[in-house]
N, C-alpha and C positions, 0 to 999 in steps of 0.2 A: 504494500500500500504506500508507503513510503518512497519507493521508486516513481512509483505513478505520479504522487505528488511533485517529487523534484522532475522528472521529464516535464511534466506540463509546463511548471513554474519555469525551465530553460527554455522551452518554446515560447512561453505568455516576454523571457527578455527579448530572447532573440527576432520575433516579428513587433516588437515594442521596440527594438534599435532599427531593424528595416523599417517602420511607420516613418523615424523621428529622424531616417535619413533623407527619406523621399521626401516629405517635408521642407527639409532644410536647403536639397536640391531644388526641388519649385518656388520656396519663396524666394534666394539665392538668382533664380533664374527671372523672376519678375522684377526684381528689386531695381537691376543691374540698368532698364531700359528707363531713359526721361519720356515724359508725360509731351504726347504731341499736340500743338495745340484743336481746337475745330471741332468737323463731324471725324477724323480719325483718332482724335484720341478718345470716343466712345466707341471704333472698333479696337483702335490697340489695347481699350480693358476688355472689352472682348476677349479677344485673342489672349488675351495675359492668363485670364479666367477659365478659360477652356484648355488654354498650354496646363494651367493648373491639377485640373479634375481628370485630366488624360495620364499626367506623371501618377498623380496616386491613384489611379483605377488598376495602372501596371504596376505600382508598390501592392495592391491590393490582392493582384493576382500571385506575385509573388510570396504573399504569407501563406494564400490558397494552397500554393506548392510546396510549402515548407511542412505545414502541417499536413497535407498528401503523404509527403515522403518518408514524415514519421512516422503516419499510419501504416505506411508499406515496410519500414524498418522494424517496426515494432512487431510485423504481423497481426495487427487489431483488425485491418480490413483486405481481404483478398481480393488484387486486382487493381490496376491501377486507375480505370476511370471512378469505380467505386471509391477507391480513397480520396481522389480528387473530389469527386460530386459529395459527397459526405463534407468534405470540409470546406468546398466554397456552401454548401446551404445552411452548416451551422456557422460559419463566418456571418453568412450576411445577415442573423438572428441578431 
């Protein structure tokens, strides 16, 4: 029981550092661009906003497959789409 608890608890750092780097990469990468005057700089937050929600959908998929590959390491789930689809549908709970 005790294993179970420290596995988790290494998963729950390790996609809690993957969150907090993807993060750091998107605000990092909006931060960087000045503000255009006009109707473009209501697309360039557009654009800023949407570069945003695309970096962490891929950080999002990424945890998806971390916790996938535990399941398959650990043997909890047989099969690799089942261990994928198990943990993206409890992810997005």
């Amino acid at each position: 029981m005790l294993s179970n608890i420290t596995i988790g608890a290494l998963l729950i750092l390790l996609t809690t550092a993957v969150h907090a780097g993807g993060m750091a990469l998107s605000l990092r990468s909006i931060r960087n661009h000045a503000a255009i005057a006009g109707w473009r700089l209501h697309l360039n937050r557009v654009f800023r906003v949407g570069r945003v929600v695309l970096m962490m959908y891929l950080v999002a998929i990424m945890e998806v497959l971390i916790w996938g590959a535990a399941y398959l390491a650990f043997d909890v789930i047989d099969g690799f789409e089942k261990a994928i689809y198990f943990s993206a549908v409890t992810f997005t709970t």
